[in-house]
N, C-alpha and C positions, 0 to 999 in steps of 0.2 A: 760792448760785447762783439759787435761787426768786426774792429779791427783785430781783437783775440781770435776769432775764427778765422778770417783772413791770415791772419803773421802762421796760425795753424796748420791751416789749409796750404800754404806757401812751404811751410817745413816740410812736410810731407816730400816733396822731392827730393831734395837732396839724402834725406834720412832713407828712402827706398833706392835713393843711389848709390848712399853705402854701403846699404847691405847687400847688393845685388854687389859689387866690386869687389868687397871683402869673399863674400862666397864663392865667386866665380874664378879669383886668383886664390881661395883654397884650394879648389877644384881641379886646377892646373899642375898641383903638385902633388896630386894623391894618383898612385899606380894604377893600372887597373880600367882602362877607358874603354868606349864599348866596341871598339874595335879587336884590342885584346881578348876582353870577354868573347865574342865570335873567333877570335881564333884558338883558343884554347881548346873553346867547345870543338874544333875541327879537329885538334890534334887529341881529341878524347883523354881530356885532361879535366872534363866538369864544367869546370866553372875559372876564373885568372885566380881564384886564390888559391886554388892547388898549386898553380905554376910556379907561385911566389915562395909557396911553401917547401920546392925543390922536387916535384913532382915532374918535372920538366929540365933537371939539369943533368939527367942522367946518360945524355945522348953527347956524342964531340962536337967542338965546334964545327969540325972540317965537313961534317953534316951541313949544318945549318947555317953557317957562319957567321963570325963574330959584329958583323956591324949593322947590324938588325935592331932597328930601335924597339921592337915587341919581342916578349918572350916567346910567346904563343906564333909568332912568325917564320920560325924556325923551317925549313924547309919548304917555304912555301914559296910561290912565284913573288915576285916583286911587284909586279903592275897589277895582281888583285890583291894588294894590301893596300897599292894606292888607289883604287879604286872603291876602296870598304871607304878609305878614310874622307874621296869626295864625297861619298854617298852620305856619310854621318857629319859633313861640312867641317873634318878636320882636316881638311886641306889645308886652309887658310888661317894666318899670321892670328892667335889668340884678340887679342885688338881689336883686329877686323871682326870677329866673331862675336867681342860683346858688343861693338856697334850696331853691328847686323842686328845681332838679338832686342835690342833697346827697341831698334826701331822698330822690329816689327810687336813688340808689347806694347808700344804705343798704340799702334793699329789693332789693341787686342789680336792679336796674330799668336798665341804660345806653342803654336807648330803640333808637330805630332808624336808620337812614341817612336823611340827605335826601332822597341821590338814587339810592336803593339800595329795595327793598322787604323788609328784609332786616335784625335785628337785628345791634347791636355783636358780643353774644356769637356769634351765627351768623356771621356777616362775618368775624371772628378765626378761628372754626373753620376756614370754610373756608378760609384763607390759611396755615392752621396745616401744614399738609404739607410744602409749601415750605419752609418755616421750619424745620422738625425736620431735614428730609431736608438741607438746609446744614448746618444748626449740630452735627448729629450728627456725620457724617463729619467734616466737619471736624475740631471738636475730637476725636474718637479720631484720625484722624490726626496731629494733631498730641501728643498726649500720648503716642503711640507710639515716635514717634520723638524726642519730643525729652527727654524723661525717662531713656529709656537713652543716647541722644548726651550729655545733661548729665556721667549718671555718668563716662560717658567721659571725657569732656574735663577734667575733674574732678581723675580716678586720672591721665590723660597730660597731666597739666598742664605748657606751658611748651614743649612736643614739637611737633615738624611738623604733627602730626596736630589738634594743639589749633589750631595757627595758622590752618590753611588753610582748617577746618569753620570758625572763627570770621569769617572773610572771607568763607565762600561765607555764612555767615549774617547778615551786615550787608548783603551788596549784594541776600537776598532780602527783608530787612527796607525796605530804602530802593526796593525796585520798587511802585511803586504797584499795586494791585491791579485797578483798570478797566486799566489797560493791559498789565499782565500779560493779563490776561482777553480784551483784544484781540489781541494776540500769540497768543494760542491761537487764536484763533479764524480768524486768517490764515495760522496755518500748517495748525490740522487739524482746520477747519471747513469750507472749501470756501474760503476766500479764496482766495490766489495760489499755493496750493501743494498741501493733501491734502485727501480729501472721508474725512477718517475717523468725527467725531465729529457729530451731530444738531448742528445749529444754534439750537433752539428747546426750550422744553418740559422735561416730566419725563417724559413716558410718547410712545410713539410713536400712530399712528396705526392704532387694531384692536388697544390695547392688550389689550382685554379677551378679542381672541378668541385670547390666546397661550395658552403653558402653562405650566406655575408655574416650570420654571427658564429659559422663555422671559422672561416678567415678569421676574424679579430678574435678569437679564440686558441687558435694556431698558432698566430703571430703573437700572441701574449704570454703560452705555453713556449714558445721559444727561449722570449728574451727574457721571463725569471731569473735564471739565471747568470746568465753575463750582467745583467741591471744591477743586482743583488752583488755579484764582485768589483762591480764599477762606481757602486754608491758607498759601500761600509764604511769609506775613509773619508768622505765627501762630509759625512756631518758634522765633523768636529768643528774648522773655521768656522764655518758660518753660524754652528748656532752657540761658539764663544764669542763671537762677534757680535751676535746679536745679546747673547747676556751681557757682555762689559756695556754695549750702548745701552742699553735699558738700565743697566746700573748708575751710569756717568747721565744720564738724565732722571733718574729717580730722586738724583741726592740736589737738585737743582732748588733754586725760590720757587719758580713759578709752581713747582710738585706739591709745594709744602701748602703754598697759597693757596691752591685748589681745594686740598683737603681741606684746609682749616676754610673751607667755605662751606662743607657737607659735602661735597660731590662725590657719587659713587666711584669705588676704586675702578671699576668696568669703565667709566668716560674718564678718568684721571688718566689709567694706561692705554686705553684706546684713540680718545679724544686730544690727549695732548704729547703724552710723551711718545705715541707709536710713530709719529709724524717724524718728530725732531732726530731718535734715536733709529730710525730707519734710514736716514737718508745715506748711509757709506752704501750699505744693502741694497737701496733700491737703484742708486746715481750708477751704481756696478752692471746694472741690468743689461745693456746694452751689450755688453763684453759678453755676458752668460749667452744672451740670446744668440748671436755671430756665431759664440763656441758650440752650441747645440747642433748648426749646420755642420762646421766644419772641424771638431774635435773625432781627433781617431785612437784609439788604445791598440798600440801595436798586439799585445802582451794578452789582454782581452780576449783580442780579436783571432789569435794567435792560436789559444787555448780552445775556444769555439769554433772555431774554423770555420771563420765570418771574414768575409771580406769588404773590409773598409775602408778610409783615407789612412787608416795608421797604417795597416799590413802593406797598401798600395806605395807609401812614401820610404819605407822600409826597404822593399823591392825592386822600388826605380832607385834608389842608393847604393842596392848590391850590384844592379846589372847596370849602373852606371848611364842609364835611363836620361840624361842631362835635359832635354827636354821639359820632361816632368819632374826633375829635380827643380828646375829653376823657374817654373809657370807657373809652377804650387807656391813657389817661396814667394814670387813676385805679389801673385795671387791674395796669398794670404797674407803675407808683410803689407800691402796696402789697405787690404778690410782692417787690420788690425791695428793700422794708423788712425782709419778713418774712423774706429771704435773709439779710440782715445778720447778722440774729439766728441761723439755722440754722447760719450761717461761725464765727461766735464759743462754738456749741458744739460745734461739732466741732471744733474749736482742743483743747476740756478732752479732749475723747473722744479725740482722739490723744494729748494731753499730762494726764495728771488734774493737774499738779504746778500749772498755769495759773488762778490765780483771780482771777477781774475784779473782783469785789465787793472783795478785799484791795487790787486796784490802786487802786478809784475811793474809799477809805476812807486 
């Protein structure tokens, strides 16, 4: 098992090197850099996608002139465009610039915002609340109920009971989640019907002058809602997943031997087959638990007018943010290597019988 985590552990490089190369010379070829972006905004054009969109073509060249490598550059001096672009280190040869950047990810260095005063890794932090506070409830929510619903449906298989949770759980699977999210919010947000639930936010306002079960009361009154549009869809895998594995271990000898021993159905499905027909479910763990941190719902978050990792990645993508584009990717492209590896031992530590080195031999 040493040398499987080592040959693992070894891939891991090159595989965050592709990605990081593959994105970086995307990057290079899409309009719009944040240089651009600041000059547009000088030439009171918004944002560079109005410019693109010909908001910006409607002046002569004899203006501006023609050999202006920015749109947004347009009448403006020469030596503070070169000046924008030392300052956001596009001065220098692309090449040069992913070397630079490697090295300093190496030295956990992921620089700072453009247009932010404010480090990658602080920038993350602070969006990191949001983020936990979705992706936690959430997933317990959904592992709560859909892990024992699985069992169920499982042991009643073929039964009323099986049919009609598996209907109600395809048409919550096929409701899109911003418009579930809307739906809530028209009925008991203040829309057309109830003022139950805050509109905005994670914490009210004077959060700090409550009291401690005032707080966790606030903050639970909050997240209703977004939790409730971020999980309806969440339960369908897992607890078809978990019903086929309790079925594909129901129909097994050792099930059958049990019984035909006497043993209570309660230690038949607890005692033997919870173990075996868990183990996709739990080996998976690892991945859920990383994602709880760093899972963001643009769309969500969007809608509640929460700010998170999803709204934050979104944002550093419009304003061309490259910084924080590429410290998140790096960031997270490597937790989510080092996940891989974490799933595939807890595969053995639930099952020891599981050996990858005998598979990949």
């Amino acid at each position: 098992m040493g040398a499987y985590i080592l040959r693992r552990l070894l891939l891991i490089i090159p595989t965050l090197l592709g990605i990081m190369i593959i994105n970086f010379s995307l990057v290079q070829f899409v309009p719009g850099g944040p240089v651009e972006q600041i000059l547009a905004q000088m030439q009171g054009e918004g944002d560079v996608f109005e410019s693109f969109s010909g908001g910006g073509n409607d002046v002569g060249e004899e203006t501006f002139g023609s050999d202006s490598e920015y749109i947004g550059a347009r009448g403006l001096d020469k030596e503070f465009i070169a000046e924008l672009e030392k300052q956001f280190g596009l001065d220098k040869p692309p090449l040069e610039r992913f070397f630079m950047m490697l090295w300093d990810y190496m030295r956990l260095d992921f620089g700072e915002s453009y247009f932010r005063s404010i480090s990658v890794v602080d920038l993350v932090l602070e969006k990191m609340p949001v983020s936990i506070s979705l992706g936690l409830w959430s997933t317990l929510i959904a592992y709560l109920i859909s892990i024992p619903l699985g069992i169920r449906k499982a042991v009643r298989d073929g039964s009323s009971f099986d049919t009609w949770t598996s209907g109600a759980i395809i048409v919550a699977y096929a409701i899109p989640g911003f418009l579930f999210a809307i739906l809530l919010l028209v009925l008991f947000a203040g829309g057309s019907y109830y003022q139950i639930f805050p509109l905005r936010g994670l914490t009210s306002d004077g959060f700090e002058n409550l009291s401690f079960i005032g707080k966790i009361a606030d903050y639970i009154w909050h997240l209703i809602l977004p939790v409730t549009a971020l999980t309806i869809s969440a339960f369908a895998t897992l607890t078809l997943l978990t019903k086929n594995s309790f079925l594909d271990e129901i129909k097994k000898q050792y099930v059958m031997t049990a019984r035909a021993k006497g043993l209570p159905e309660s230690r038949v499905l607890y005692g033997h087959v919870f173990r075996n027909a868990m183990l996709i479910v739990i080996a998976g763990f690892p991945a859920v638990f990383i994602g709880v941190f760093f899972t963001g719902s643009l769309i969500i978050e969007t809608i509640f007018s929460l700010d998170g990792l999803g709204r934050m990645g979104f944002e550093a993508a419009v304003a061309r943010d490259y910084p924080v584009i590429f410290g998140t990717l790096f960031m997270f492209g490597l937790i989510g290597l080092v996940v891989g590896i974490l799933s595939d031992l807890m595969y053995v530590l639930v099952d020891p019988r599981i050996d990858f080195e005998r598979r990949e031999g």
